[in-house]
N, C-alpha and C positions, 0 to 999 in steps of 0.2 A: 430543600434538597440541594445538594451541593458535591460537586465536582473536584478532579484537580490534573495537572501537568506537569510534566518536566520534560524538557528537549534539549539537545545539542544540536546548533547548528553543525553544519560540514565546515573542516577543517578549522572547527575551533574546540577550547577547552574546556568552556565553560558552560553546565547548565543552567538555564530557568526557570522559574518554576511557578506555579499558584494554584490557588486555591480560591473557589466561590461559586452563588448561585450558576445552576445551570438553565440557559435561555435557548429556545427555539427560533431557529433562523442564524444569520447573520449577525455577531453582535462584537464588542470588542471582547478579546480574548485568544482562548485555544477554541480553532473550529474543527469538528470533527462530523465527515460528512459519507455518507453509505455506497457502498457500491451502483445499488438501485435508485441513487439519487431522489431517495425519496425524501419530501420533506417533513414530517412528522420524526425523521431519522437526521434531519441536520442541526447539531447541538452547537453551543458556543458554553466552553467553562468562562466565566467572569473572575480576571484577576482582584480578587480584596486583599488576599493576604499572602504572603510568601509561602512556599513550600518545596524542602527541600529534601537532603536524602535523608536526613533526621527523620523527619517525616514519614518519607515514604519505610522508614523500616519501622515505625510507627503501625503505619496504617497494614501493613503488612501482619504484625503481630495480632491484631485485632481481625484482620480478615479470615484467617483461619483459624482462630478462637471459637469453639464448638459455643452455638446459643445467642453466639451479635447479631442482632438484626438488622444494624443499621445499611448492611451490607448485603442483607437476602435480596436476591436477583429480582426483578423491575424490569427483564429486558424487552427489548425492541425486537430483537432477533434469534431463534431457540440454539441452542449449542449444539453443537452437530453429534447425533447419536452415533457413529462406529467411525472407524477409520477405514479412509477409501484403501479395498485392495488392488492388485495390480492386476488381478480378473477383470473386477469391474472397471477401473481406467481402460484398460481395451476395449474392453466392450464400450465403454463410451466413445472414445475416438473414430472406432469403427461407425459408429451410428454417426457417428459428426460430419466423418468423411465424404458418406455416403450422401450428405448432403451440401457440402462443398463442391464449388464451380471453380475455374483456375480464377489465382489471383483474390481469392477469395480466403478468410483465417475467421478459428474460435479459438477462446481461450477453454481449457483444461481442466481444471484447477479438481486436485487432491486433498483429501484431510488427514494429520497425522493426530491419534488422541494416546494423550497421556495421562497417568493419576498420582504422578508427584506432586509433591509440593515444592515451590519454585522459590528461592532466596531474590526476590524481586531488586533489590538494591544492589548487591552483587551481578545479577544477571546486566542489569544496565551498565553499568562500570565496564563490565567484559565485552559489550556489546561496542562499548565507546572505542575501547582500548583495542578492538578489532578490525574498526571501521571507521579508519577516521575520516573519511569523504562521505560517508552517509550520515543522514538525519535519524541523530538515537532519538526515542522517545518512549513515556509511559504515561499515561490517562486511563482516569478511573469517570466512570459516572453509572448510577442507578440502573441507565436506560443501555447501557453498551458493555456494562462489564470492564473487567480490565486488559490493558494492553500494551506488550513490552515490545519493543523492535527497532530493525534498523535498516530504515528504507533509502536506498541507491536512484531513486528514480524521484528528481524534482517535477512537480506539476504545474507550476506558475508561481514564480516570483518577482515582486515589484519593488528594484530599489530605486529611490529619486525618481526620473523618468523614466525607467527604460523599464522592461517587462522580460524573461527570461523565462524560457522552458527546455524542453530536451525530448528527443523520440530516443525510448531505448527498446531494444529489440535483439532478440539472438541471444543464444545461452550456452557456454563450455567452459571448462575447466583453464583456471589457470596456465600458463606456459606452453601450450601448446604455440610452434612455430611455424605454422603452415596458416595459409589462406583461409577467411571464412566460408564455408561453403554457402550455396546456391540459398538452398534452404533459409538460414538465416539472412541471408542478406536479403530475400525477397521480403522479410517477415519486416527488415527494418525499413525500405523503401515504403510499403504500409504504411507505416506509421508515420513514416516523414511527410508521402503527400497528404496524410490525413490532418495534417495538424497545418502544414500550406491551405488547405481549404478550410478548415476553421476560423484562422488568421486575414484569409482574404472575406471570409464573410462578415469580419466585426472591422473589415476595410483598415487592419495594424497592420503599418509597413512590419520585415523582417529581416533579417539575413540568419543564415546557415553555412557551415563549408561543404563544400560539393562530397566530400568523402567523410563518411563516419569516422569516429577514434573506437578504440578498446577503452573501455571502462571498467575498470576492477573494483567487485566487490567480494573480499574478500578471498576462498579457494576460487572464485568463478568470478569470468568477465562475458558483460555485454558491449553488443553494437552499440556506438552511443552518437546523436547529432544534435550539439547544441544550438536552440537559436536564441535569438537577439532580435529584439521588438522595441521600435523606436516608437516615443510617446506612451503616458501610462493611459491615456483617454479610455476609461474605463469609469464609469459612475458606480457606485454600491449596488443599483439595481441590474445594470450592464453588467457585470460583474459576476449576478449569481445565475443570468441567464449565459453569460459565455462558458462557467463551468458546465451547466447542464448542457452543455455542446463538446466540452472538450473531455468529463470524465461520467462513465472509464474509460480509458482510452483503451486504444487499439491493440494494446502491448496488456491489459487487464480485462479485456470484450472481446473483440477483433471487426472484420471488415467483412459486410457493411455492419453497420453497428445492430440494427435493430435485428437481423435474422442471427448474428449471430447471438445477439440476448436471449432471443429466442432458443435459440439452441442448447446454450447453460441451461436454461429452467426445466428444458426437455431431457436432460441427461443428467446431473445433478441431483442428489437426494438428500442437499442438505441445503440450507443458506448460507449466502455469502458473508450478509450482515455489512459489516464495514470495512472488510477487507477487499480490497480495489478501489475503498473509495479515496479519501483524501483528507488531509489530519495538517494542523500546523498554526502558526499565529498570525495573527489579523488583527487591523486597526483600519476604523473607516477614513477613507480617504490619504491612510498613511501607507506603508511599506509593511509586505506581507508576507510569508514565504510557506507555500502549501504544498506538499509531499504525499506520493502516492503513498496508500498503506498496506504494506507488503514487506516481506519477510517480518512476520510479526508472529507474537503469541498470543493467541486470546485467553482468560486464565478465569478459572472457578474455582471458586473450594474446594470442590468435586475432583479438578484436574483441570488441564491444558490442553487444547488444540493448536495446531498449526494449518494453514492454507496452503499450496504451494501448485502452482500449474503453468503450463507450456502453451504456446501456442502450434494449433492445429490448421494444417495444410491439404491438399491433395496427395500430397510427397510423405507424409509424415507417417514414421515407422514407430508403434506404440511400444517396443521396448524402449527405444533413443529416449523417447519422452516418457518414458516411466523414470528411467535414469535421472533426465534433466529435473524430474519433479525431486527427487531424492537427494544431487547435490545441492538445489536450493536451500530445501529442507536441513542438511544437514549442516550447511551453512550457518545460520543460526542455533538449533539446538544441540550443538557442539561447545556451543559458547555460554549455552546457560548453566546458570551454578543450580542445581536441585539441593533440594534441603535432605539431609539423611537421618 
């Protein structure tokens, strides 16, 4: 059984790409890990052989070829039967709310479904050519199905010594010249000290600048605070127990973590699957760079879905964040090439 990759790094040009056995756990390669952190859900593609956009418009041909098998679903996670209406998001928020304390957030999250068929190789190209600060990528495997996107929000990355992450948080449209409101900025504070006590649990010095930036991705920008973490001291096995601490994050779950898990499973009527978790390359004990997975498409024969959700507050007014789920949204399938 056998897997494959292609990524761009941020602010560069060039893809990557491969092809090979898919391994369970941590292994070298592209790791691709679940929302629910489960482990039976944490895959690693093993680089053997190159794979490129030849390839993937290769594999593309053959995927929606009526009668391949090699390609009939395997998965881990069931493709979400309808697309969230904006009845039902209300009605979830409302119930969300209703159990939110101040100071306290859930994550939202909507489904869009589609039954085109998707020019996968073009759609990445567009994605690149869109975004050039975000981490394009597309991974196929048995067990996950396939997935094209372009995620703005780094998870941890390790170059030489030093360890990099980011809290992003808050959502509105480009150009807008006025202050970020309350709302948002309480949503990014969250996440900032959420990721200060993580840091200080695995005892990695840090720094941060006292004041977020604007982070543009794409029509829309977030609250964005980079840090900086002196020392990689992280062993392979420290490693997979600090991700299960640091993902999802606050900005993909919210705060405290575990009621609001709870509260997605309680209002949700679909699975996450792998969206919120975290996707990117790895080499043990080498330099790594692992990206939230979001603003993505998950893709079936059948069709496409999309994820896209807000975080929820005390404060939070379920048209704004209907809205916010929709520029997300349209963020991305704006940009993809459908086949006609």
């Amino acid at each position: 059984m056998e897997g494959f990759f292609l990524y761009r790094l941020p602010d560069t040009s060039d893809f990557k790409g491969g092809k090979g056995p898919i391994h369970s756990g941590f292994s070298a390669g592209f790791i691709i890990s679940s929302f629910d952190n489960s482990p039976q859900a944490l895959l690693s593609i093993e680089k053997r052989r190159n794979f490129s956009f030849h390839d993937l418009i290769d594999f593309q041909n053959a995927f929606y070829q009526k009668g391949v098998t090699s390609y009939s679903p395997t998965r881990l996670f069931p493709f979400p039967s309808e697309t969230t209406s904006e009845t039902t998001h209300s009605r979830n928020i409302h119930t969300i709310k209703d159990s939110l304390l101040n100071g306290e957030k859930t994550i939202s999250c909507t489904v869009i479904k589609g039954d085109d068929r998707i020019d996968i190789a073009a759609s990445l190209l567009s994605l690149s050519t869109s975004f050039p600060k975000a981490f394009v990528f597309c991974f196929f495997t048995p067990q996950s199905g396939l997935w094209i996107g372009a995620s703005p929000e780094l998870l941890l990355k390790k170059d030489g010594e030093e360890l990099f992450t980011m809290a992003l948080a808050g959502t509105r449209p480009v150009g807008l010249n006025e202050e970020w409101d309350s709302k948002n900025l309480d949503e990014q504070g969250m996440v900032v000290r959420y990721i200060e006590d993580v840091l200080k649990k695995y005892h990695l010095p840090f720094h941060h600048p006292d004041t977020p930036i604007s982070k543009t991705a794409g029509p829309i920008e977030h609250l964005c605070t980079s840090f900086k973490i002196k020392g990689s001291g992280l062993s392979p096995d420290a490693l997979s127990k600090f991700l299960s601490d640091f993902s999802p994050t606050p900005a993909l779950c919210g705060l405290p973590k575990e009621k609001a898990y709870r509260l997605i499973k309680e209002s949700e009527n679909f699975s996450r699957g792998y969206y919120g978790g975290f996707v990117g390359p790895w080499q043990p004990l080498g330099d790594f760079s692992f990206f939230v997975l979001l603003r993505a498409l998950r893709i079936e024969k059948e069709g496409w879905c999309m994820y896209a959700g807000g975080g929820i507050t005390k404060y939070s007014e379920p048209e704004a964040e209907w809205m916010e789920t929709r520029r997300k949204a349209s963020s991305i399938i704006d940009r993809i090439a459908f086949i006609k």
